[in-house]
BAVEXTOR-448483 format. One line per 8 residues: number of its first residue (from 1); their letters; for each residue y, x, z of N, C-alpha, C. Coordinates in steps of 0.001 Angstrom, whole numbers, plus 524288, in hexadecimal, padded with zeros to 5 digits. Example, Ala and Ser with C-alpha at 12.3 -4.5 7.8 and 13.67 -1.06 7.14 Angstrom:
1) as) 7E9C6:83386:81E78:7EE6C:8300C:81E78:7F31C:83390:81E78  7F736:83232:81BA8:7FBDC:83566:81BE4:8001E:83264:81EBE
***
This chain:
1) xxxxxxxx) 27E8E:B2743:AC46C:27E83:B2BBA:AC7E9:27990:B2B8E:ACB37  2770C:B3168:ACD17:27109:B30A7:ACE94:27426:B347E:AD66D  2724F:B302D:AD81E:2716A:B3550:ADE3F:26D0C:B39B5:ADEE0  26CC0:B3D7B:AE1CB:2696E:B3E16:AE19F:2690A:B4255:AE82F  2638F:B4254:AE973:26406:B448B:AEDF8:26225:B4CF0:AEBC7  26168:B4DA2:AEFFC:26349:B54D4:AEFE0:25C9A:B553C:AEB9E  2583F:B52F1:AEE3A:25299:B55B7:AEABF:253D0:B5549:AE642  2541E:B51CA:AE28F:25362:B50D3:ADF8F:2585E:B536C:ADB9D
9) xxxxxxxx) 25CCE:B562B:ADDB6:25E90:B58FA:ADC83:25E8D:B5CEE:AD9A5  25B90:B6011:ADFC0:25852:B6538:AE059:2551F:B6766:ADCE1  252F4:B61E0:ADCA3:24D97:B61ED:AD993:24E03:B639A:AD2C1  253CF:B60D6:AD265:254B4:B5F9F:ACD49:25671:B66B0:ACB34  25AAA:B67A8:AD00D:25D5B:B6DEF:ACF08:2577D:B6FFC:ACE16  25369:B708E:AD216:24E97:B74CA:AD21F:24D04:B74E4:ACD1E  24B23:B7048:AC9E4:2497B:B703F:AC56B:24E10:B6E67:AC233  2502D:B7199:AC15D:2555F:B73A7:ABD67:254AF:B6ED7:ABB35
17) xxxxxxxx) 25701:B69C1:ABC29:2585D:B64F7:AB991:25C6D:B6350:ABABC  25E71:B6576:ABF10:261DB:B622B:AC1CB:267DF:B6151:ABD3C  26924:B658E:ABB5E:26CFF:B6613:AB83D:26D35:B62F5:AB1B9  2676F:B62AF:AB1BB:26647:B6018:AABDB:2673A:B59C4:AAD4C  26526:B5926:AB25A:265ED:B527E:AB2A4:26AD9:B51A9:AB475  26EA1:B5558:AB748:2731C:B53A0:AB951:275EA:B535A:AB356  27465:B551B:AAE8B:276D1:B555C:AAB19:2768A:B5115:AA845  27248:B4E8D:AA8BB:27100:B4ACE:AA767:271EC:B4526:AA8AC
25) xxxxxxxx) 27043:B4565:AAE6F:27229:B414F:AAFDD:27899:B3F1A:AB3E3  278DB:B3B53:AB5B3:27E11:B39B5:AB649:2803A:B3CA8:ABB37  283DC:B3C79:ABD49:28286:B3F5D:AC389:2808E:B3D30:AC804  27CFA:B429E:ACA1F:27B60:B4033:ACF9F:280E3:B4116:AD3CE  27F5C:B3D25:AD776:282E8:B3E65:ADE2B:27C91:B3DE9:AE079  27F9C:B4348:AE505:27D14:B43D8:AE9EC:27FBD:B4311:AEEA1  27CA0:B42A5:AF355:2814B:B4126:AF74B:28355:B46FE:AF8C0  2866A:B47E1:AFC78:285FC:B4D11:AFF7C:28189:B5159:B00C9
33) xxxxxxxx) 27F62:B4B30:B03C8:27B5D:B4E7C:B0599:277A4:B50C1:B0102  27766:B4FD1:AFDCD:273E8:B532A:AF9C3:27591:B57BA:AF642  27C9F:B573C:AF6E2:27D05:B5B9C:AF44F:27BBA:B60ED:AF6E7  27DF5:B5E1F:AFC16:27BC5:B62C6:B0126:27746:B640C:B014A  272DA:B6101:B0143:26D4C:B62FF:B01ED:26CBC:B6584:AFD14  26F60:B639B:AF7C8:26C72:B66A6:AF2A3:26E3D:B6AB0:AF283  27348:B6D2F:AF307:274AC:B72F5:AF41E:27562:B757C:AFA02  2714C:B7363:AFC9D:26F8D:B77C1:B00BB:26EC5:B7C90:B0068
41) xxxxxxxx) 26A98:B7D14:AFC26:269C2:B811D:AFC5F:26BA3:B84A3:AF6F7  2713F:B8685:AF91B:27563:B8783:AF48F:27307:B8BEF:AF15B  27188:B8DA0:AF294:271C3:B949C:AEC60:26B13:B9324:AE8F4  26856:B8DFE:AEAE1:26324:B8C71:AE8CA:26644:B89F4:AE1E6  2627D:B8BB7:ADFBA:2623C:B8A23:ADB51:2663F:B85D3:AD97F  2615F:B814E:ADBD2:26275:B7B14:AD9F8:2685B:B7853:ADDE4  26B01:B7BF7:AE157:26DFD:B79ED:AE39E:272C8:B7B26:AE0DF  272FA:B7F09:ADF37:276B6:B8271:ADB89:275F9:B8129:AD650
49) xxxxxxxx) 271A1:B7E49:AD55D:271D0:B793B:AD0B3:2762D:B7474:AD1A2  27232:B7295:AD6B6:27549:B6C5D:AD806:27B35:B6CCE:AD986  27E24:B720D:ADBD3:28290:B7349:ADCE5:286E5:B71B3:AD7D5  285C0:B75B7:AD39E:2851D:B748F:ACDB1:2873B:B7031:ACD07  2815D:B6D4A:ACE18:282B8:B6720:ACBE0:287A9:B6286:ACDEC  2882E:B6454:AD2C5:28CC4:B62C8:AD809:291C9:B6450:AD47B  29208:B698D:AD2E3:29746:B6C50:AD12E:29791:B68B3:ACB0A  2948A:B682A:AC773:2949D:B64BB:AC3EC:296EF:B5E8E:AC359
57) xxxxxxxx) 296A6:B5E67:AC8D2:29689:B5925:AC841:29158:B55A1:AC68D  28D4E:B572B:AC6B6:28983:B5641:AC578:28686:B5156:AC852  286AB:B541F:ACC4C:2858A:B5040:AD252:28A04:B502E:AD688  289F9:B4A9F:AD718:2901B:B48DF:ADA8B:28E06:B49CF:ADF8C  28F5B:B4939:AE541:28F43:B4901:AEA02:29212:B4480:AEB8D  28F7B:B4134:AED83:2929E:B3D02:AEE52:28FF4:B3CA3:AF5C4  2951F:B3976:AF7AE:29261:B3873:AFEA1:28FF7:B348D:AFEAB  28BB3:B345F:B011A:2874A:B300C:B0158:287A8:B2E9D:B0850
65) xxxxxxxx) 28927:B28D8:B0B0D:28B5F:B265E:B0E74:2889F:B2860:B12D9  2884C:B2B6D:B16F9:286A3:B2E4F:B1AFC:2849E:B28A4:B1E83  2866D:B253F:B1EAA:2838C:B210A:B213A:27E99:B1E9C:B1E49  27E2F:B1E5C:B192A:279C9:B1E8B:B157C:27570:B224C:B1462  27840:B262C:B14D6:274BD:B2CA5:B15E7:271D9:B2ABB:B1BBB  27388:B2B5A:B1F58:2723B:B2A9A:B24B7:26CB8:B2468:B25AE  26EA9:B2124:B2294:26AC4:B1C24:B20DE:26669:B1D10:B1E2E  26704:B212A:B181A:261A6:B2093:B1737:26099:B269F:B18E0
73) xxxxxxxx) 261B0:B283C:B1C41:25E5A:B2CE8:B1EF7:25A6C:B2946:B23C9  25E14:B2566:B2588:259CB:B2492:B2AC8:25648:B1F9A:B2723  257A2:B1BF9:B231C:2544D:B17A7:B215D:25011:B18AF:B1E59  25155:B2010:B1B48:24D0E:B2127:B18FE:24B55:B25D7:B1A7E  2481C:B2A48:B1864:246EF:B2E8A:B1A48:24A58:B32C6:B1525  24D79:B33C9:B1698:250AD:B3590:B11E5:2545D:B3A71:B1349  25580:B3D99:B12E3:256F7:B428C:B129C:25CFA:B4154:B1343  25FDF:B440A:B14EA:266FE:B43D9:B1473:2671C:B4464:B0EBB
81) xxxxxxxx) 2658A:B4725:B0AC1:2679F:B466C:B0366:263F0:B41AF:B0042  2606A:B4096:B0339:25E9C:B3B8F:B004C:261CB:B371A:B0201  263A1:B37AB:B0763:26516:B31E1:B08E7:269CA:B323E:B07BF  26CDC:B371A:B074A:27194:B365C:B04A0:27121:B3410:AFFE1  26E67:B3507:AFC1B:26CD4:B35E5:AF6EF:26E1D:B2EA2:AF5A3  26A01:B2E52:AFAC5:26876:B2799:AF91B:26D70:B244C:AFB42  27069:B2752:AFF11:273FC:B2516:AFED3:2793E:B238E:AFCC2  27917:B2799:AF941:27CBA:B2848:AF727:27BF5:B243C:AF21C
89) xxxxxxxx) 27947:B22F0:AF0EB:27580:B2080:AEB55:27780:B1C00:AEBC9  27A98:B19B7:AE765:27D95:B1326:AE785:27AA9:B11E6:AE19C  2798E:B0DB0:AE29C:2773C:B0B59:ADE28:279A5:B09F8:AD8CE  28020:B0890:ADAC4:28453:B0833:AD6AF:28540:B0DF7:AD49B  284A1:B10EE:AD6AA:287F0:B15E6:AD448:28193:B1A6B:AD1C1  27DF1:B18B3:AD569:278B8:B1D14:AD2D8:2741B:B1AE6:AD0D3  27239:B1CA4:ACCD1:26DAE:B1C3D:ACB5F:26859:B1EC2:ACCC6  26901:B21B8:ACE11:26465:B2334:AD209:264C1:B2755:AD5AD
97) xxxxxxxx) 26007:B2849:ADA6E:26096:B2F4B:ADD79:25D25:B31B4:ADB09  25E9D:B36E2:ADA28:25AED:B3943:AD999:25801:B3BAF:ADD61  2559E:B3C7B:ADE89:251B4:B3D7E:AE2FE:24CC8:B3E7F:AE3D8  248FC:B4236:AE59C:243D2:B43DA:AE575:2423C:B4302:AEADD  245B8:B4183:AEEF0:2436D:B3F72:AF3EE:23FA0:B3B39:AF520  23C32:B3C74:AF653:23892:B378D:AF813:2395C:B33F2:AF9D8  23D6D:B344C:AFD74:23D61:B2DCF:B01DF:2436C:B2DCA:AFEE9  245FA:B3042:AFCE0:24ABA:B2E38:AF8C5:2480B:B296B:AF4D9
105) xxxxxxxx) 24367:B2C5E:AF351:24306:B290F:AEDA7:23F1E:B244F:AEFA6  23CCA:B24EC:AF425:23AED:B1E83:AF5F2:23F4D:B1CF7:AF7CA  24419:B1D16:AFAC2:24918:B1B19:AFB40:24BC5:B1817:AF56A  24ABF:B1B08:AF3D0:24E35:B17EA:AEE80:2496C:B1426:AE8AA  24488:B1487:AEAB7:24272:B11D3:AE723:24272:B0C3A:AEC03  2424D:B0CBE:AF0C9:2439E:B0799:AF5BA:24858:B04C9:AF448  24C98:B07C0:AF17B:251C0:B06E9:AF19A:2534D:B05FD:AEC0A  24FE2:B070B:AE879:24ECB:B05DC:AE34F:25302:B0761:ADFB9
113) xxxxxxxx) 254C2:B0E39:AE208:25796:B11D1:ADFFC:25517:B14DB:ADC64  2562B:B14C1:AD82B:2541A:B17E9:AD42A:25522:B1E28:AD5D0  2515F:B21A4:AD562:2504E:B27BC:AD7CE:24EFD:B29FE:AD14F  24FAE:B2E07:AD245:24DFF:B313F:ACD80:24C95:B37CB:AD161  2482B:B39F1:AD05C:24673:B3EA4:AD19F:2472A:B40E1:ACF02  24619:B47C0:AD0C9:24709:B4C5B:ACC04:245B9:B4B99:AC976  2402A:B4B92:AC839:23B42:B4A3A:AC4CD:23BFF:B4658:AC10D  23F85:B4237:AC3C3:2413C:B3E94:ABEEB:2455B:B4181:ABC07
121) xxxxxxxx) 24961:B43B8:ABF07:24E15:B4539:ABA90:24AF0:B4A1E:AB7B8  2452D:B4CC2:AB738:24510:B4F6D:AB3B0:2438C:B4CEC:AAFC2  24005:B47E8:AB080:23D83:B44BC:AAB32:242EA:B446E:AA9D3  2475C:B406A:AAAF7:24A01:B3F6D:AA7E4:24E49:B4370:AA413  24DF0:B4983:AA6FA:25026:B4C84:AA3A1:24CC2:B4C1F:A9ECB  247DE:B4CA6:AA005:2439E:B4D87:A9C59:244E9:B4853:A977E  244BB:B4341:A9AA6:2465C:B3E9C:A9605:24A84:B4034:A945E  24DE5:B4065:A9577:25295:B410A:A9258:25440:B4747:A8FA9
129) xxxxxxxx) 25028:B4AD7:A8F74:2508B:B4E57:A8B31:253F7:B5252:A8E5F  2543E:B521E:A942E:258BE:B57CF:A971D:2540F:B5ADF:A9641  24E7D:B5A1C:A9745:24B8C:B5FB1:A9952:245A2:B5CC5:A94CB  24433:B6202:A9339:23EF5:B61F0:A8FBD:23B42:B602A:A92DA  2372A:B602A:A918D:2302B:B5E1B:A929B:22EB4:B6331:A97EC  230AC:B67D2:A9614:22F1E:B6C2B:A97B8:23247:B6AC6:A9CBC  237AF:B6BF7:A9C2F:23B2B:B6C98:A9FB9:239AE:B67F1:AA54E  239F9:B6471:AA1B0:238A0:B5F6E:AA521:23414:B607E:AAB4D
137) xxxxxxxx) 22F7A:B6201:AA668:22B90:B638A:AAAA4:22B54:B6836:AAD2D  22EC5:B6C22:AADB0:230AD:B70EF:AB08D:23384:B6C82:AB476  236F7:B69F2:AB41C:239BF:B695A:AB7A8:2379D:B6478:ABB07  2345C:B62CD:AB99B:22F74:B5EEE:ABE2A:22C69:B62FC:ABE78  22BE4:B662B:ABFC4:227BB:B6903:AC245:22AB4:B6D6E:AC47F  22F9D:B6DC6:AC598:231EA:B708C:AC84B:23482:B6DC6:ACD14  233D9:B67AB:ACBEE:23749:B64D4:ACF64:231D6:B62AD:AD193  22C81:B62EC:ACEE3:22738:B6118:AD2C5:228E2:B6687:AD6BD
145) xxxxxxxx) 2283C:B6C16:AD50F:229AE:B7064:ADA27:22E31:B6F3C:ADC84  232D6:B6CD5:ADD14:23690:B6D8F:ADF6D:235B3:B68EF:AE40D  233F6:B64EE:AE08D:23419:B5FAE:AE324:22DFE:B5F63:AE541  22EA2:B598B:AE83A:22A86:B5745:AECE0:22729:B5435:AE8AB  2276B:B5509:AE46E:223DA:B51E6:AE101:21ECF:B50B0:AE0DC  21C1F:B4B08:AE128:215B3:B4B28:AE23F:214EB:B4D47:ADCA0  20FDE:B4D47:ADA67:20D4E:B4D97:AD4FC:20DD0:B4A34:AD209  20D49:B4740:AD3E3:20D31:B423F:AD24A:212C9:B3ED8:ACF32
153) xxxxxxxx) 2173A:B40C1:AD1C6:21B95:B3FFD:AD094:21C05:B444D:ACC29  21B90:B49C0:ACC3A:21CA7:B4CCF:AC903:219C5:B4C86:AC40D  2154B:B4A80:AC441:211DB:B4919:ABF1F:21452:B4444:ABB3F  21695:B3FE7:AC04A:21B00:B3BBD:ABE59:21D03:B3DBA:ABB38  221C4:B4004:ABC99:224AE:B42B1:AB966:22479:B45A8:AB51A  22085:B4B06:AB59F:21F2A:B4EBF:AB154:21E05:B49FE:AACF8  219EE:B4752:AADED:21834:B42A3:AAAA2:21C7C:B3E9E:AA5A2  22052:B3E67:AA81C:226C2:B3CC8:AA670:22867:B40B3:AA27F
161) xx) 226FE:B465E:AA153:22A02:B4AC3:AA018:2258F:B4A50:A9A93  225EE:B45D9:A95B9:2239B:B4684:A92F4:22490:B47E1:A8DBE
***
């Protein structure tokens, strides 16, 4: 099972993946707080995707310990859905967060939590034959516009899509 916080979500609904990898892969849990932040903004597109995915069963909601939330908000610089995210994250039960946050993903390479970004779950649709050569690179270059991506990272990636 993968956690994951609200971006990397988002990111996934914006560039129409989100449904190919939830299909794919095992289920994510989010804490509360992310289901809340990901359907904020209810009649948008990608929320009325991720809603979807909630009603599926797709992605669980699980409570992540409000005294742990409250810890890595003040120990790191971390948002209420990342620090849920990370808090919620047990090593026995998940294999990785997914996550496109910055000080998430230096948090968990410190903590030597395996992370996976959008950008990664499109290569691996791409390895494993969900999305073509074409498709692949439509959907990194829709998630370089959606997302905080340097060049540098996005060239990473496109580079992967061979």
């Amino acid at each position: 099972m993968l956690v994951s916080n609200t971006s990397t979500l988002v990111l996934l609904a914006k560039a129409t993946c989100l449904e190919i990898f939830l299909k794919s892969a095992q289920v994510v849990a989010v804490p509360v707080q992310v289901r809340e932040e990901a359907l904020f903004e209810k009649e948008a597109y990608y929320a009325r995707l991720i809603r979807k995915m909630f009603d599926e069963k797709k992605i669980l909601v699980n409570a992540a310990k409000a005294e742990s939330i409250k810890k890595a908000m003040s120990n790191f610089r971390l948002d209420i859905g990342e620090a849920a995210a990370y808090a919620l994250f047990d090593n026995s039960k998940h294999q990785a967060i997914l996550t496109d946050d910055s000080e998430l993903i230096k948090l968990c390479r410190l903590e030597k939590i395996t992370f996976i970004c959008a950008m990664a779950v499109v290569v691996n649709l791409f390895e494993s034959q969900k999305l073509s050569k074409l498709e692949a690179l439509e959907k990194l270059r829709k998630l370089r516009e959606e997302g905080r991506y340097s060049e540098k990272i996005y060239e990473h990636f496109k580079s992967e899509v061979k």
